[in-house]
C-alpha positions as protocol buffer text, in pm:
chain_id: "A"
residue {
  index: 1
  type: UNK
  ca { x: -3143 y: 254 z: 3055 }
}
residue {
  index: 2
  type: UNK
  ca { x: -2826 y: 56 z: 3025 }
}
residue {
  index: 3
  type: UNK
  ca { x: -2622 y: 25 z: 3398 }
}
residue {
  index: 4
  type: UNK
  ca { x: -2289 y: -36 z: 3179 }
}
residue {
  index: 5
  type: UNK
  ca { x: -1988 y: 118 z: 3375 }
}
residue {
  index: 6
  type: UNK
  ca { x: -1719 y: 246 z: 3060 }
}
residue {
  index: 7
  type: UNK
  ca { x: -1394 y: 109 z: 3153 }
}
residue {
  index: 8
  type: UNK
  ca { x: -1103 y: 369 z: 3034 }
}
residue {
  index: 9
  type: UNK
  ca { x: -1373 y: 600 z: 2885 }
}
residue {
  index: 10
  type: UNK
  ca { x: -1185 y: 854 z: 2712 }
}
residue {
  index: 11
  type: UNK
  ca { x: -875 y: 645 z: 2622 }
}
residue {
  index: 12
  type: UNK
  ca { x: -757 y: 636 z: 2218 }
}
residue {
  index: 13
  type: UNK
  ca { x: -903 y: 307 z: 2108 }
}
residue {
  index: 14
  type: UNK
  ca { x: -625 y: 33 z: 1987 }
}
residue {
  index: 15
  type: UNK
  ca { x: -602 y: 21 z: 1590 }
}
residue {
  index: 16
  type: UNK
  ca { x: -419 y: -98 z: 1330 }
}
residue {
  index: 17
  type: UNK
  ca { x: -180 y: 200 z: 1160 }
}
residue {
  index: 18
  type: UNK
  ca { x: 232 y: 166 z: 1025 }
}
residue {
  index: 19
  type: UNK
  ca { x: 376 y: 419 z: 1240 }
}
residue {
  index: 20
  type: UNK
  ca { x: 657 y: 114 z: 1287 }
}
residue {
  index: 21
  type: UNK
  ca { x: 716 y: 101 z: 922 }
}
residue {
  index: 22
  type: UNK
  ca { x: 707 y: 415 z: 828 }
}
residue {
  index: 23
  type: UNK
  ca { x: 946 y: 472 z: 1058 }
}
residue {
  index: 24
  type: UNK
  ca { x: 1169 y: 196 z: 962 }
}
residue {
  index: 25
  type: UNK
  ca { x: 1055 y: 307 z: 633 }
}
residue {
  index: 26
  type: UNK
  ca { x: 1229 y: 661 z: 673 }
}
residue {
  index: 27
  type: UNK
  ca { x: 1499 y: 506 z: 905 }
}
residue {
  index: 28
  type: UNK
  ca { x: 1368 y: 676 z: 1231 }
}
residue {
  index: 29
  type: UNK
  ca { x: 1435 y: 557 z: 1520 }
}
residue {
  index: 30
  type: UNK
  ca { x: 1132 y: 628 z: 1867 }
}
residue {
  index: 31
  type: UNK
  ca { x: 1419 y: 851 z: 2000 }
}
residue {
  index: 32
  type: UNK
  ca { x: 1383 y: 1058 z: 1667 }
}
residue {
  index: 33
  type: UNK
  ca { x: 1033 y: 1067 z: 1659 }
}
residue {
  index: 34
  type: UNK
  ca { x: 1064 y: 1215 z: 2017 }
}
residue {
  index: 35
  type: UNK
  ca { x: 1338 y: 1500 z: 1905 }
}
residue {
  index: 36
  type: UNK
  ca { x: 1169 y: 1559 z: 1608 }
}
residue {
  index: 37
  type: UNK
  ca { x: 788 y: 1606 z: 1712 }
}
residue {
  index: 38
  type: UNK
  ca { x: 875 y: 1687 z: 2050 }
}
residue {
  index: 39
  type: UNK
  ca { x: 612 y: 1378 z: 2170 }
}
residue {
  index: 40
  type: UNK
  ca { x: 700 y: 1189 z: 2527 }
}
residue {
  index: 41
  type: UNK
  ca { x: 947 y: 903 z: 2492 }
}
residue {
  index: 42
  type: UNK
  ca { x: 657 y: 688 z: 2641 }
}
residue {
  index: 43
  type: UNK
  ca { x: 352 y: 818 z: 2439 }
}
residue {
  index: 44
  type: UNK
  ca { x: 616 y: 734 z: 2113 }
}
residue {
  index: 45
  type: UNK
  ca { x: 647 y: 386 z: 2234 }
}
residue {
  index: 46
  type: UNK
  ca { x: 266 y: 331 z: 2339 }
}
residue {
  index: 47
  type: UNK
  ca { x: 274 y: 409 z: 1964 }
}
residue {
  index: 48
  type: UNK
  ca { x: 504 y: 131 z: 1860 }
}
residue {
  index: 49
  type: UNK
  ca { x: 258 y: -109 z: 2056 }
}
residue {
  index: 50
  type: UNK
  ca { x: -27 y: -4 z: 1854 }
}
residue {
  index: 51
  type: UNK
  ca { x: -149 y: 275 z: 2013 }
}
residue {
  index: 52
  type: UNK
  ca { x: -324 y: 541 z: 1808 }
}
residue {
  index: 53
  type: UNK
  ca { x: -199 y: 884 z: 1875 }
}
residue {
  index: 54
  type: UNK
  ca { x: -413 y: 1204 z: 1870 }
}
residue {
  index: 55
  type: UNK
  ca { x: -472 y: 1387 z: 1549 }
}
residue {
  index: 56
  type: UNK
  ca { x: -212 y: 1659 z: 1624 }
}
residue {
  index: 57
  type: UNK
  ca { x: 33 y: 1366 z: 1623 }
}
residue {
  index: 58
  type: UNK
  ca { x: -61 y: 1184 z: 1329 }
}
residue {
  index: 59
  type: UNK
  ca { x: -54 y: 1536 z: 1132 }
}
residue {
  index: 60
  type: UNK
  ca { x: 345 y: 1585 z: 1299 }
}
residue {
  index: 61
  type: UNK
  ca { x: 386 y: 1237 z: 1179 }
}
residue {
  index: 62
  type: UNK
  ca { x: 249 y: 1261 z: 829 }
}
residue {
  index: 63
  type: UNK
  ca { x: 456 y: 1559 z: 813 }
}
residue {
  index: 64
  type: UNK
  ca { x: 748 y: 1387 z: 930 }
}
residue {
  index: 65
  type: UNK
  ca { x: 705 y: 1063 z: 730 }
}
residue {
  index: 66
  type: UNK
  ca { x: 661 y: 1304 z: 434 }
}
residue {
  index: 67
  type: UNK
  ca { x: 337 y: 1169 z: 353 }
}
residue {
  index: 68
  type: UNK
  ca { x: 50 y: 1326 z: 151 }
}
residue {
  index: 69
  type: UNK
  ca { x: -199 y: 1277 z: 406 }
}
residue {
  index: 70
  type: UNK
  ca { x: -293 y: 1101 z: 769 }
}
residue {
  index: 71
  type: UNK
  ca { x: -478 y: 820 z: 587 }
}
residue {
  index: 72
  type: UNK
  ca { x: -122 y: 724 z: 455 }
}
residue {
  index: 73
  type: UNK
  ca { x: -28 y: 599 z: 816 }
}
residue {
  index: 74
  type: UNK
  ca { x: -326 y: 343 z: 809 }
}
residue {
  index: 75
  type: UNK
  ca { x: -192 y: 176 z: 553 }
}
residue {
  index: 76
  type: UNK
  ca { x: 184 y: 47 z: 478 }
}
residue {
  index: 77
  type: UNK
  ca { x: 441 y: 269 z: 330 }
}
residue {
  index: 78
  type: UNK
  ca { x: 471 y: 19 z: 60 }
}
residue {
  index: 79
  type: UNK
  ca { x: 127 y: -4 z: -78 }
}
residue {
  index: 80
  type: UNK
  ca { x: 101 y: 366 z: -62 }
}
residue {
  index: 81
  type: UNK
  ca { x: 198 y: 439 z: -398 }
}
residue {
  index: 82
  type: UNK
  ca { x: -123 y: 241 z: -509 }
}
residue {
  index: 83
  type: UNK
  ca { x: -332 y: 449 z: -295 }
}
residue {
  index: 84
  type: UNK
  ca { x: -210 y: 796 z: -468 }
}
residue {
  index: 85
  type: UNK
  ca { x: -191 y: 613 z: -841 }
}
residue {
  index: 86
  type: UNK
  ca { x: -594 y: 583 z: -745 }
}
residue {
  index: 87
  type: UNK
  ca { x: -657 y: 914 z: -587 }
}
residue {
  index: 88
  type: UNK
  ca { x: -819 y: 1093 z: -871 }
}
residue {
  index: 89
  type: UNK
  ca { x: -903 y: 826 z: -1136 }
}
residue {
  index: 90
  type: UNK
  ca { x: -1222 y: 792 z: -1240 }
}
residue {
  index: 91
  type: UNK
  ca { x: -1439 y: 421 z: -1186 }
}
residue {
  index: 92
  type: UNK
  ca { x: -1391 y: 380 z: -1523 }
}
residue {
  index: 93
  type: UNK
  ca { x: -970 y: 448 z: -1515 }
}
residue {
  index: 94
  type: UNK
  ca { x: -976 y: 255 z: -1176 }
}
residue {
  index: 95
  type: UNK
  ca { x: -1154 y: -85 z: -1329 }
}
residue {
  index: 96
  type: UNK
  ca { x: -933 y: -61 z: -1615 }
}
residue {
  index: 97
  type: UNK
  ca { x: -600 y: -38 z: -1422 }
}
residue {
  index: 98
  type: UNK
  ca { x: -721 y: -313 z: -1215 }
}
residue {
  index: 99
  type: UNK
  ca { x: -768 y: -502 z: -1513 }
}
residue {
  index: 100
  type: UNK
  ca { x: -431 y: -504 z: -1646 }
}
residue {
  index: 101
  type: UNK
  ca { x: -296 y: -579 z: -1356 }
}
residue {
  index: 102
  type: UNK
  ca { x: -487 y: -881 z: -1348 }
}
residue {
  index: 103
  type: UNK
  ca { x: -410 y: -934 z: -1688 }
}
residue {
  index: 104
  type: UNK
  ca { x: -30 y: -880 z: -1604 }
}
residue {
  index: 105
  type: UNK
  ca { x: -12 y: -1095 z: -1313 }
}
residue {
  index: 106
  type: UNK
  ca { x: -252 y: -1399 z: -1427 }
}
residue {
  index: 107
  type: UNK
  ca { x: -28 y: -1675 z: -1506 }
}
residue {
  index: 108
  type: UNK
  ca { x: -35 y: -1749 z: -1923 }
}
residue {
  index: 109
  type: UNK
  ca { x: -60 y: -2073 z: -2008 }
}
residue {
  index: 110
  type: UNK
  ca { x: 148 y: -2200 z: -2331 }
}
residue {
  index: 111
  type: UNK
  ca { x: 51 y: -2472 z: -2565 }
}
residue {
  index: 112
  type: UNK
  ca { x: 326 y: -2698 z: -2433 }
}
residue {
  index: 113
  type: UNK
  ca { x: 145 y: -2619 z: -2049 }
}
residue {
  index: 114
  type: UNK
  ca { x: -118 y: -2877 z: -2089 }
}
């Protein structure tokens, strides 16, 4: 049996999410967030720093960002068009989009390029 004390047990863990850009994203200031989801001024800010809030949060917060779903604020506000271009593809539409991007973004070499 392990004697290991649990420092903070209970806390929300520190993770990476975009609440800062998808705030900056929507032009919302912490003071709006507070006003609009009714969350402490404090609590909004522990967000800013990286803090993860509580699932009744992130759902005000999707809501508020206008995003399609929590996941959204793990990932940032830019690259989340990619995400719902994905969503319901098949592997087989998936590898093929990823394809021609590759092919659209590989650099094409001309005769006169060596």
């Amino acid at each position: 049996m392990s004697n290991t004390i649990k420092v903070h047990a209970g806390k929300t863990p520190q993770r990476v999410h975009y609440i800062v850009e998808w705030a900056n994203k929507r032009d919302l200031k912490q003071v709006d967030i507070v006003r609009e989801i009714g969350a402490d001024k404090g609590l909004v800010s522990r967000w800013f720093s990286g803090t993860v809030p509580k699932t009744e949060y992130l759902e005000q917060l999707r809501d508020l960002f206008h995003s399609d779903e929590v996941s959204s604020l793990f990932r940032h506000p830019d690259d989340d068009w990619i995400a719902k271009m994905f969503r319901d593809k098949t592997d087989e539409q998936k590898e093929k989009a990823v394809k021609m991007l590759e092919i659209w973004f590989s650099e094409h070499k001309t005769g006169t390029d060596g």
